[in-house]
C-alpha positions in Angstrom: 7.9 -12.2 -6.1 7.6 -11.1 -9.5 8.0 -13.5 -12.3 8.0 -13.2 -16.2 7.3 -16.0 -18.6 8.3 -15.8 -22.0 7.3 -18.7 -24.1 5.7 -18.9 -27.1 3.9 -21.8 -26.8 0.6 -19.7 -26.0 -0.6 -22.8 -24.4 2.5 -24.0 -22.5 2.8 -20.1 -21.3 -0.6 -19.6 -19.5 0.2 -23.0 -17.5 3.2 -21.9 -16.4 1.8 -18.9 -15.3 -1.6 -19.8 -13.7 0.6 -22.7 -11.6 2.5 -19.7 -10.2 -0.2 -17.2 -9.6 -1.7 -20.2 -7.8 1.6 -20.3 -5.7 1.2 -16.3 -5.0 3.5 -15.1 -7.5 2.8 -11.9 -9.6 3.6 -13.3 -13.2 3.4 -11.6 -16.6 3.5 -13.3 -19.4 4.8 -12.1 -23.2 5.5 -14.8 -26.0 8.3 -13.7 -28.2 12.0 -12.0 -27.3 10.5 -8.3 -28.4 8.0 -8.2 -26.2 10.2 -9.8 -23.6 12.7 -7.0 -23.9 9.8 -4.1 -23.7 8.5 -5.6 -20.4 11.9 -5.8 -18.9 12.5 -2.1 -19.8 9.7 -1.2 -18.1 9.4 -3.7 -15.1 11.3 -4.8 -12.1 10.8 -8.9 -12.3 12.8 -11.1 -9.7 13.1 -13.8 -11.8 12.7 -14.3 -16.0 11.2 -17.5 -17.4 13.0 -17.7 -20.6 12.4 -20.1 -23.3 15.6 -19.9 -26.0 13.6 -20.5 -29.4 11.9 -17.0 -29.1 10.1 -15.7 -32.5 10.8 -12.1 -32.9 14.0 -11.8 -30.9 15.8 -15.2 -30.0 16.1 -16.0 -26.5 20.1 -15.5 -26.5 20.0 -12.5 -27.3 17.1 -11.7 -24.2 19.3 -13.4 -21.9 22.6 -11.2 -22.9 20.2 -7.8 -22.3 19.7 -8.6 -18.9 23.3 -9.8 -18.3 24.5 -6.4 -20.0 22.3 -4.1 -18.4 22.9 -5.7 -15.2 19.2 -5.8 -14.4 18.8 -7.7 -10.8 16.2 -10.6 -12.7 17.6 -13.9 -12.7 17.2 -16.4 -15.7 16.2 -20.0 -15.4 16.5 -20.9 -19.3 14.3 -23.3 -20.9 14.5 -25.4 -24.1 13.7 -28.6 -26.1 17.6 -29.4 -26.3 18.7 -31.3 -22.7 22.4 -31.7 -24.2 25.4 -30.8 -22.1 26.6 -28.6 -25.2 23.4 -26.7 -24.8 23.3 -26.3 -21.3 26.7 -24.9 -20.7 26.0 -22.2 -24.0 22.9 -21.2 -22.2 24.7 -20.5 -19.0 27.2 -19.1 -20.4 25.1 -16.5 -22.0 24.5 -15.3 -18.1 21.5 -18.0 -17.5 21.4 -18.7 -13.5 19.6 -22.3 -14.1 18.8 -24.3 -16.9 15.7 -26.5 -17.1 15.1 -29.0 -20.5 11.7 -29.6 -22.1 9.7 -31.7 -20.7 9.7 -30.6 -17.2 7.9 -31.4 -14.1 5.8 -28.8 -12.7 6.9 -28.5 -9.5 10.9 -28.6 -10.3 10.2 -25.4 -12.4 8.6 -23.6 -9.1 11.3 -25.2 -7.0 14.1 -23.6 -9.3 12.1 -20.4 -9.6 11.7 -19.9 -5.6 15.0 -20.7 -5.4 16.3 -18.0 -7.8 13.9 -15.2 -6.1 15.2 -16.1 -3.0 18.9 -15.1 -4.4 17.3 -11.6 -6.6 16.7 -10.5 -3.3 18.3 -9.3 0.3 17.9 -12.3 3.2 15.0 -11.1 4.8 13.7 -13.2 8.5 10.9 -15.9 7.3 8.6 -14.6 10.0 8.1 -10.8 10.0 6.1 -9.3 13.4 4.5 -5.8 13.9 1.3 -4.8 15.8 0.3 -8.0 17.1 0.9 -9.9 13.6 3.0 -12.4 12.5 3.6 -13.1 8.6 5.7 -16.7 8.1 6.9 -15.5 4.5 8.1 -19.4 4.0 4.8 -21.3 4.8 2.7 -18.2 3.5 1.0 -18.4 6.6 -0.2 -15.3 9.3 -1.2 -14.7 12.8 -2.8 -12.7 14.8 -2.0 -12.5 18.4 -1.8 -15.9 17.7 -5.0 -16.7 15.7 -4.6 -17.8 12.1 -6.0 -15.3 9.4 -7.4 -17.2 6.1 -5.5 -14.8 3.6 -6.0 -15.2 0.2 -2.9 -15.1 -2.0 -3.8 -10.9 -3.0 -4.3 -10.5 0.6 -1.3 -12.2 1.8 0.9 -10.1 -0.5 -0.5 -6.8 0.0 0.0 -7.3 3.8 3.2 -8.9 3.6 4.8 -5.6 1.0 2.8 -3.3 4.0 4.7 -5.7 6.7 8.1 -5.3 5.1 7.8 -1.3 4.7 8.2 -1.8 9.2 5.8 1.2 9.2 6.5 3.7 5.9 3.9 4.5 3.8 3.0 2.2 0.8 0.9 3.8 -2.2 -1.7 2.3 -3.8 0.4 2.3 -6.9 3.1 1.1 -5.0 0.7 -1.9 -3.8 -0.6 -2.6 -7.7 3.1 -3.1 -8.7 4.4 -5.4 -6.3 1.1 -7.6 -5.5 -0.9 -7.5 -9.1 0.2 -8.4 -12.8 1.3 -5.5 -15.4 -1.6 -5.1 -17.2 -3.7 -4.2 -13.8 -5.0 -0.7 -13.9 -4.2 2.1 -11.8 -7.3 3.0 -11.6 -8.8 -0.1 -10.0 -10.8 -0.3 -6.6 -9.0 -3.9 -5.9 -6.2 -2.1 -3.4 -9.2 -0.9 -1.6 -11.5 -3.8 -1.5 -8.2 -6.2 -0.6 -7.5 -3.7 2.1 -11.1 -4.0 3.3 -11.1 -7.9 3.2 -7.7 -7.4 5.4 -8.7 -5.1 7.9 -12.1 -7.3 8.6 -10.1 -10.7 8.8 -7.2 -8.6 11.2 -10.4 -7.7 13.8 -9.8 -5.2 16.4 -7.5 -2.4 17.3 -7.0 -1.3 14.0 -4.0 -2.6 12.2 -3.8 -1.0 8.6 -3.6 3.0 8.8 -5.1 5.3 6.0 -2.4 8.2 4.9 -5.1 10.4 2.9 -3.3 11.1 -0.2 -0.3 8.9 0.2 -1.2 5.0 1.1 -1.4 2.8 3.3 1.2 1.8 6.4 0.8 -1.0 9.3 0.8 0.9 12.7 2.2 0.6 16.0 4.6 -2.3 16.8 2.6 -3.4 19.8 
């Protein structure tokens, strides 16, 4: 799942974000409604963070760019004002869920699973092929029935190679879905996490090499 957290409370931002990355969520993180707008242009997120006192560009009118361009994000708006007033402007602007200042951390992850879970098709919980099983829900996998200590990089790189039920993933492909914006192409860390998977998967060989195309998990035996 990819997340973006606009809030320009620099402190209150990179909180947000490093409790999600710690859940194994990609998150980028931008701190006024410009910037905002400029990542959603260029990025597919599952779900937007939204404070509604933005600098630059107010939140409002972030929330009515997504609603307009009918971009697939959903919105879970925050701000300072809790009132009822408030609540039903900010859904009304096209908002999914609405969360007031001060908030608990774990209610914000709650809300924010449960709006990826809607930005995107019903998929099973546990997904099997070649001898692995990935429990999507308790971000936990198997190997013919022994447990495989992923870390959260490793789990998604094998869960987006999992979903593809055998196409070929890309490198660049793997860098969008798995690691934040800024990440470069150019980076060894597909390659090293791929390593780190195939060692902790043992024997036969699960993770094909497509020279010049990617990656893709083999046989479904």
């Amino acid at each position: 799942m990819r997340v973006l957290v606009v809030e320009d409370e620099e402190f209150l931002a990179e909180m947000i974000a490093e409790g999600l990355r710690r859940d194994a969520l990609a998150v980028d993180v931008a701190h006024d409604g410009l910037e905002a707008l400029e990542r959603l242009r260029l990025g597919d997120y599952d779900v937007l963070v939204l404070d509604r006192d933005l600098p630059g560009l107010h939140g409002d009118e972030v929330c009515r760019y997504v609603a307009g361009a009918r971009l697939p994000t959903r919105v879970l708006m925050l701000t300072a004002a809790g009132s009822v007033r408030e609540r039903v402007e900010g859904l009304g602007l096209g908002a999914d869920d609405y969360l007031s200042k001060p908030f608990a951390y774990e209610e914000l992850l709650a809300r924010v699973l449960a709006l990826g879970r809607r930005a995107r098709p019903a998929l099973p919980p546990v997904i099997e092929r070649a001898g692995i099983a990935l429990d999507t829900a308790r971000r936990q996998a198997f190997r013919n029935g022994r447990y495989l200590a992923l870390s959260r990089k490793e789990f998604g790189v094998l869960e987006v190679l999992m979903r593809a039920e055998g196409a070929v993933i890309s490198s660049d492909d793997l860098i969008e879905q798995v690691w934040e914006k800024n990440t470069s192409y150019r980076t060894s860390a597909v390659r090293v996490t791929l390593s780190k998977i195939r060692a902790k998967l043992g024997e036969p060989p699960a993770i094909d090499t497509v020279p010049g195309h990617g990656y893709r998990i083999g046989g479904t035996a």
